[in-house]
Each structure stands twice: as C-alpha cells, then as structure tokens.
C-alpha positions as CSV (number, residue, x, y, z in Angstrom):
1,X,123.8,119.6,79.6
2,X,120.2,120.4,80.8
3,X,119.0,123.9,81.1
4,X,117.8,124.7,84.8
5,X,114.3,125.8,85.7
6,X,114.6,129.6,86.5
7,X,112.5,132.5,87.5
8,X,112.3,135.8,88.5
9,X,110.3,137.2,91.6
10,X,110.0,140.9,92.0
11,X,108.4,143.3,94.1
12,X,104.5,143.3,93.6
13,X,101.5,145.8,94.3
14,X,99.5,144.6,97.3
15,X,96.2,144.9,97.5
16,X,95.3,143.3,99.9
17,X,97.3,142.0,103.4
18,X,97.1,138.7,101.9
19,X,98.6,139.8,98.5
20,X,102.2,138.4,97.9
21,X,105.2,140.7,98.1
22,X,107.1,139.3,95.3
23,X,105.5,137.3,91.8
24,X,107.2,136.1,88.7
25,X,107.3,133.6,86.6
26,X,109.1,130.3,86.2
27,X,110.4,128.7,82.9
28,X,110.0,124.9,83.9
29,X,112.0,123.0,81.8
30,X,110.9,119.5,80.5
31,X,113.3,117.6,82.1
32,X,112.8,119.0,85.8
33,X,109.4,118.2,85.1
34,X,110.2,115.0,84.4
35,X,112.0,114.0,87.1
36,X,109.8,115.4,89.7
37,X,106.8,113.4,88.0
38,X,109.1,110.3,88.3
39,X,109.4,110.7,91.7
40,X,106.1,111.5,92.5
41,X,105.1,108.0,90.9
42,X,107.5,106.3,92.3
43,X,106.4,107.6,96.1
44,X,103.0,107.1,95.1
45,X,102.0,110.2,97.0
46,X,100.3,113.3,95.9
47,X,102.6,116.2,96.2
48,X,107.1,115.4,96.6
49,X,109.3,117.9,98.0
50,X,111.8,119.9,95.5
51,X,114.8,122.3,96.2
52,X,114.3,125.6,95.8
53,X,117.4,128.0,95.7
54,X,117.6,132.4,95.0
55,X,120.0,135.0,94.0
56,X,119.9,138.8,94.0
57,X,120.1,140.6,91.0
58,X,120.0,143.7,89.6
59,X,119.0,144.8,85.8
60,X,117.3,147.8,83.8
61,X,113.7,146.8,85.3
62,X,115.1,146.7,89.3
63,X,115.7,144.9,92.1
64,X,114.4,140.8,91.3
65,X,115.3,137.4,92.6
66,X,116.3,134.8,90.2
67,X,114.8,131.6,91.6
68,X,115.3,128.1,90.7
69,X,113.3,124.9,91.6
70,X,114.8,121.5,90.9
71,X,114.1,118.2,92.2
72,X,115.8,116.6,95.2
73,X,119.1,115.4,94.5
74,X,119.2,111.7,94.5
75,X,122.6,109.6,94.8
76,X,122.5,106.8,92.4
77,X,123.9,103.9,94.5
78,X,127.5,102.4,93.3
79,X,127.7,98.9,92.6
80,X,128.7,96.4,95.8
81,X,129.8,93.8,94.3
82,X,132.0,93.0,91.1
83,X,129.3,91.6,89.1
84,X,127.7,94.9,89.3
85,X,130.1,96.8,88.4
86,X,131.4,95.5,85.6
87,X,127.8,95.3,84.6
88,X,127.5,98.8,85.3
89,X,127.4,101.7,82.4
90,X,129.6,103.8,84.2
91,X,133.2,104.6,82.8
C-alpha cells in the first residue's frame, strides 16, 4: 500500500497583504512523485494538473489543515477483446 503525500497548513503571521494566511509543509512521497513526473512526460508539457484534497483538524498546536496532493486519477482501460484479456495481468 503506498503512503499518501500529506501536509499540514496552519494559520501564519502576515506581514504583508500579500503574505499567505496559512503555510505548512508537505511530505511528498516518492511514488506521487513519480507518477506526476510520468505524466508530465508523457503530456510533454511543462506543468500537469494534480488533486488536491483538506481536512480540519484539531491537536495540542491548534487549529491546521491536513492537505494532501496526489495525481489525477487515471482509469486503466479494460481489455476489448479476448486476446487481451487473457493476455492481461489482471486476476
């Protein structure tokens, strides 16, 4: 099972009116970065799109979100035709 890429973003102290309201970090695990390299070589373009999803949380330290990127689901097409599935890996 592959561990998701998570992060926390929590309230920050602006300075400035173009400081953000919320910072964290983000522990990117090697397989979402994988995949989302994948697909940017395979588009040949220089930035992809990838899901982004947050939770409200509570702990010792405050108020945070837990956010988690991950790239865009792609469905694996099933096999058509007999040959290909029998061919196929799947069980």
């Amino acid at each position: 099972m592959n561990k998701h890429s998570i992060g926390k973003l929590r309230p920050a102290t602006r300075t400035k009116e173009k400081s953000p309201n919320l910072t964290g970090k983000l522990a990117l695990q090697r397989t979402t970065l994988n995949e989302l390299v994948s697909q940017m070589r395979e588009g040949g373009d220089t930035e992809i799109t990838c899901s982004i999803a947050g939770w409200f949380n509570v702990d010792a330290s405050g108020k945070y979100i837990t956010v988690e990127i991950s790239p865009l689901f792609r469905k694996t097409p099933r096999p058509t035709r007999l040959e290909e599935f029998m061919e196929s890996d799947d069980e």
